[in-house]
N, C-alpha and C positions, 0 to 999 in steps of 0.2 A: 504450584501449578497456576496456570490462568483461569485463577475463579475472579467472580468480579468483587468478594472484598478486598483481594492482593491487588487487580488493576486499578481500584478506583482509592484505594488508600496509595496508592504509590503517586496518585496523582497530590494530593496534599503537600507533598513538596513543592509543589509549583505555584499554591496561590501566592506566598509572599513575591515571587520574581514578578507576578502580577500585577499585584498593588504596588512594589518597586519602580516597576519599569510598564504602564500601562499601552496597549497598541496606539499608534498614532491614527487618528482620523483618519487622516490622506488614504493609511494603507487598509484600512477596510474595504473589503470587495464590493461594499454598496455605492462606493465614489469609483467606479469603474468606466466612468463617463468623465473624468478629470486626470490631468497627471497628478502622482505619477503613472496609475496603472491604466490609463486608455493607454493601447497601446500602438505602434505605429503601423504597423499588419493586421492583419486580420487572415491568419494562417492555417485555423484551425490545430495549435501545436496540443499534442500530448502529455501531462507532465513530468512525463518521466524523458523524453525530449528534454524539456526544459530544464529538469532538476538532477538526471543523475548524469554522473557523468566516469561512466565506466571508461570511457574511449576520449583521451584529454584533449584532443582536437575536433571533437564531434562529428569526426567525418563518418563515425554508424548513421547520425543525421541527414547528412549527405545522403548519402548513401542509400537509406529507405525512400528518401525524399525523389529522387531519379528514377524509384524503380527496380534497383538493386533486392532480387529474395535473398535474403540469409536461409542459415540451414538452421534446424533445431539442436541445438546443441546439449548435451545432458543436462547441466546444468539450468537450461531453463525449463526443460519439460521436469527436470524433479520440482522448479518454484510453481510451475502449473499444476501438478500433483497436490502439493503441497497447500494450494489453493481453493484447490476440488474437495482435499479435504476437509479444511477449515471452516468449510460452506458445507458441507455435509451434517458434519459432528454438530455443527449450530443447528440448523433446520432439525435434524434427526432427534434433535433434542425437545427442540421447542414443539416438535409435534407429540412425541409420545408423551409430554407434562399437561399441554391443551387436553389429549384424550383423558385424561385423570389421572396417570399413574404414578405412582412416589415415585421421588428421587430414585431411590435404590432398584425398584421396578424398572425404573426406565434406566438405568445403566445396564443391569444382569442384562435383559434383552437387546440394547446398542452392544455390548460387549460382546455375548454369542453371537449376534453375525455379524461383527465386523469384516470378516475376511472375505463374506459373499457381499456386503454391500458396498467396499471398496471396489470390489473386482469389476463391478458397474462400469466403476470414473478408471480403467483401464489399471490398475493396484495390482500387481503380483503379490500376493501373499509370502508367499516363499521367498521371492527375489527380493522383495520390500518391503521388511518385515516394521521397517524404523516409521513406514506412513501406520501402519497398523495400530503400534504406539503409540503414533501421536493421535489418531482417531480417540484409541481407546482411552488415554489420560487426559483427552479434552473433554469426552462425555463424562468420566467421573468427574472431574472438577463442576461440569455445568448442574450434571445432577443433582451434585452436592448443594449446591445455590438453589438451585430448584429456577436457573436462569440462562440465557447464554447470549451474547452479543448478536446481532444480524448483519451475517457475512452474504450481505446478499447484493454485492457490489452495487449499489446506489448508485445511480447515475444522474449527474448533472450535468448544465449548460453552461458550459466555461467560456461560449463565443465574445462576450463580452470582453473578456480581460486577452483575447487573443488565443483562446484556447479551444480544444476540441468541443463539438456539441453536446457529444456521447463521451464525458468522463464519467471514470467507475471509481468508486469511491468504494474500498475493502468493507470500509462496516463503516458504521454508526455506533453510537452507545448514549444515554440518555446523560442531557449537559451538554449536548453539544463537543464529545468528545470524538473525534478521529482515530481510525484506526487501520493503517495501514504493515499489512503481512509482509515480510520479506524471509528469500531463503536465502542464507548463507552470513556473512558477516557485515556486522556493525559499519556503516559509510556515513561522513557527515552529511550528504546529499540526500538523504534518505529524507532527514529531516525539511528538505527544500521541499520535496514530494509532500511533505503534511502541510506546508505553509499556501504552495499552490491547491490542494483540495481545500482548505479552509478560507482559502480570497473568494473560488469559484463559488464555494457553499453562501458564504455570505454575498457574493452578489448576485444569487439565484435566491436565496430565500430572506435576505435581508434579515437575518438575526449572526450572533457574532458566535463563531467559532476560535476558541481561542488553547484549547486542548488538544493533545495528541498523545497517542501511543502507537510504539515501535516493537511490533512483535515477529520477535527475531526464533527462526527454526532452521533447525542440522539436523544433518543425518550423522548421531553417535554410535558408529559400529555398531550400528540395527538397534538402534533407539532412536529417540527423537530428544533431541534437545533442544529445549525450547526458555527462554528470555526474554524480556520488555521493555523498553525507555521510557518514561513518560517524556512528554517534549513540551514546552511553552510554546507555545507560536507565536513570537514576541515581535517586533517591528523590527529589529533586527533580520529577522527567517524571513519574513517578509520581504525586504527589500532586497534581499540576496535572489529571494526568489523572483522580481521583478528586474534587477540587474540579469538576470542570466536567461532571464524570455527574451530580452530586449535583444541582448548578443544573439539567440538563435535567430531573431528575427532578422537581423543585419546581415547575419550570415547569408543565410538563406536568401534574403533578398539580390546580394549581390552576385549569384551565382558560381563564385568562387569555391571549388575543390580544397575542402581542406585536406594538408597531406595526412601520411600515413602516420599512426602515434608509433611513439620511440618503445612501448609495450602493451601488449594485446591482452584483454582478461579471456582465460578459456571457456567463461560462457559466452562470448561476441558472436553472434551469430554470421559475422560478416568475416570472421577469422579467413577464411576459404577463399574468399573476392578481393578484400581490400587490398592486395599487390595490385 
């Protein structure tokens, strides 16, 4: 489960690609006043805009960008649930440890009400039983540590590199690790999304972000099944992630419609408009 000796020994693999392959100057977010990463807008983009790319011609970008509401589609109000509770089970945790209680104290009591204090952040018990799970085998794992990560979306100033002012950064973890939640399956893009929150972080706070973790949850026929990536945020992630601001920014700038993609993911919230 996600205790922080399994996340923080999974990262151990990563120092050799490190020392192999060290970040390039250039791409540190603290040179965000030089190319490559001044960038040529100043758009306020998001980076999940920037980095994922559910929709291969980015015309969802389009699309929000004009004005266009999408609808809530299951699929993303289950990653917002799923978010609610991630932020939950941390806080709920860190608070009943601050008050004195053991580990084991503080899970028996997170445990027993789980299903009223999900019902909060909108959690059908019965209909969703798999968030329940996941609440409940994140607080044994944390208790167990006597620890838990701060899901308490962090918010940085990414205007600098051409980014929103108000980004949310999933968690933090001590080292300068990154930690961003996703629901549903593993995308290479995902990893663009950690290399933009660690440009932003370092040229807001001027120290190096160079870790990540991809913490991947399903819904397992009313469980929660839950997995992790660690990532390098290597000068490679980086510049992909810098090539692919650059593109939204062009786009964007030149007012051109991109067409419709040749397949639609059925969490797209524009599913319904984009004809």
């Amino acid at each position: 489960m996600v205790s922080r000796w399994a996340l923080f020994r999974s990262l151990r693999s990563l120092h050799r690609l490190r020392e192999q392959d060290p970040v390039e100057e250039e791409l540190r977010g603290w040179n965000w006043d030089r190319p490559p990463l001044r960038p040529r807008a100043y758009l306020g983009l998001g980076v999940s805009e920037v980095a994922y790319r559910y929709c291969e011609t980015r015309r969802d970008v389009h699309l929000r960008r004009v004005g266009v509401s999408g609808e809530r589609t299951q699929p993303l109000v289950d990653g917002s649930l799923v978010h609610a509770v991630l932020e939950a089970a941390a806080s709920d945790v860190r608070r009943e440890l601050a008050l004195g209680a053991s580990g084991w104290e503080a899970y028996e009591r997170l445990s027993a009400g789980a299903a009223e204090r999900l019902s909060k952040l909108g959690v059908d018990a019965g209909r969703q039983p798999w968030l329940v799970d996941l609440y409940k085998r994140l607080a044994l794992a944390w208790c167990a540590d006597e620890w838990a990560p701060a899901f308490t979306e962090y918010r940085v100033d990414g205007w600098p590199l051409g980014l929103s002012r108000n980004l949310k950064v999933d968690a933090l973890a001590e080292g300068g690790v990154v930690i961003e939640a996703k629901y549903g399956r593993p995308q290479h893009f995902h990893k663009l999304a950690l290399a933009g929150y660690a440009l932003a972080l370092e040229a807001h706070l001027e120290v190096p972000f160079e870790y990540g973790i991809l913490l991947y949850v399903s819904n397992g026929s009313g469980r929660a099944s839950v997995s992790w990536e660690p990532v390098y945020v290597s000068t490679a992630l980086r510049r992909e992630f810098v090539e692919e601001r650059d593109a939204v920014i062009d786009l964007l700038l030149s007012g051109r419609e991109p067409p419709k993609a040749a397949s639609c993911p059925e969490s797209c919230p524009f599913r319904g408009v984009c004809g």
